[in-house]
C-alpha positions as CSV (number, residue, x, y, z in Angstrom):
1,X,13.8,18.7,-10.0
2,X,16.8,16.6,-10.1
3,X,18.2,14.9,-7.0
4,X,21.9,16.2,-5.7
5,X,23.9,13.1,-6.1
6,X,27.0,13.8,-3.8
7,X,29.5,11.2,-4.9
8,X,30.0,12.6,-8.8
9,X,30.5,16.3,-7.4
10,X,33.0,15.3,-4.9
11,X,34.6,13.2,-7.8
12,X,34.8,16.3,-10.1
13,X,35.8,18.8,-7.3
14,X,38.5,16.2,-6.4
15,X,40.1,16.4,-9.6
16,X,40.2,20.0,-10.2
17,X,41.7,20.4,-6.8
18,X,44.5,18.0,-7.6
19,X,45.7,20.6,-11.0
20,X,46.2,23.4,-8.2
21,X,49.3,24.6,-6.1
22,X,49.7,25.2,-2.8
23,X,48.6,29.1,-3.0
24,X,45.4,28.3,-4.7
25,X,44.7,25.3,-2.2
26,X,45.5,28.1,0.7
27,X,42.6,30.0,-1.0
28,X,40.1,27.5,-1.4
29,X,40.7,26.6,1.7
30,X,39.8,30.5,3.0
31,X,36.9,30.1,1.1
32,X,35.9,26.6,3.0
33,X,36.1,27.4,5.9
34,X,34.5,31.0,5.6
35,X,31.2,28.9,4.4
36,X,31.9,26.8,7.2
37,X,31.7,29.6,9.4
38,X,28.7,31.0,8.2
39,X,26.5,28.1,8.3
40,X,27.5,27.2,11.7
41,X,27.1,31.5,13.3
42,X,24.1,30.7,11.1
43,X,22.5,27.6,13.2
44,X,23.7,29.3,16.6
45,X,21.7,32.4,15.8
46,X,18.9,30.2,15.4
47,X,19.3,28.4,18.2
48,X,20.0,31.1,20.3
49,X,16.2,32.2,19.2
50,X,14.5,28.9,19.8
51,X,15.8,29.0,23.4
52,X,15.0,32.3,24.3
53,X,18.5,34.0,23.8
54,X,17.4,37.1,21.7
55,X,15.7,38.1,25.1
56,X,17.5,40.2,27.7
57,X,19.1,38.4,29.9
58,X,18.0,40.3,33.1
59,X,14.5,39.3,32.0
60,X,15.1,35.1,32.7
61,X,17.6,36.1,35.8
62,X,14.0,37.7,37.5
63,X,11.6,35.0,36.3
64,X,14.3,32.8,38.0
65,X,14.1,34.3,41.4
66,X,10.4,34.9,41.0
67,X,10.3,30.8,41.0
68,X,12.8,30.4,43.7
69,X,10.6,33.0,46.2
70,X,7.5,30.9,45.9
71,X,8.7,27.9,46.4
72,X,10.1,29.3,50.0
């Protein structure tokens, strides 16, 4: 498998970009920015799950004031 090199894609992308108007740039812009979006709900929903988030909340409130009960 070939390795991604960055650089020439951004070069190519870059030039392409330059031949568009200011519409076109509005849309690809939408488009950005709507991948942006997606990766990043993407890594909070993960993250959310590796902390324990999924998980009622009710459920952590009671094992928090089992905790504070024993200690007293």
């Amino acid at each position: 498998m070939k390795s991604f090199a960055q650089e020439p894609s951004l070069k190519r992308v870059l030039q392409k970009i330059k031949n568009l108007n200011e519409t076109e740039l509005t849309e690809v812009e939408a488009v950005v920015d709507s991948l942006l979006n997606a990766k990043f709900e993407s890594f909070m929903n993960e993250f959310a799950h590796a902390v324990g988030l999924d998980r009622p909340l009710l459920t952590l409130v009671k094992k928090g004031r089992r905790r504070k009960a024993k200690k007293d």
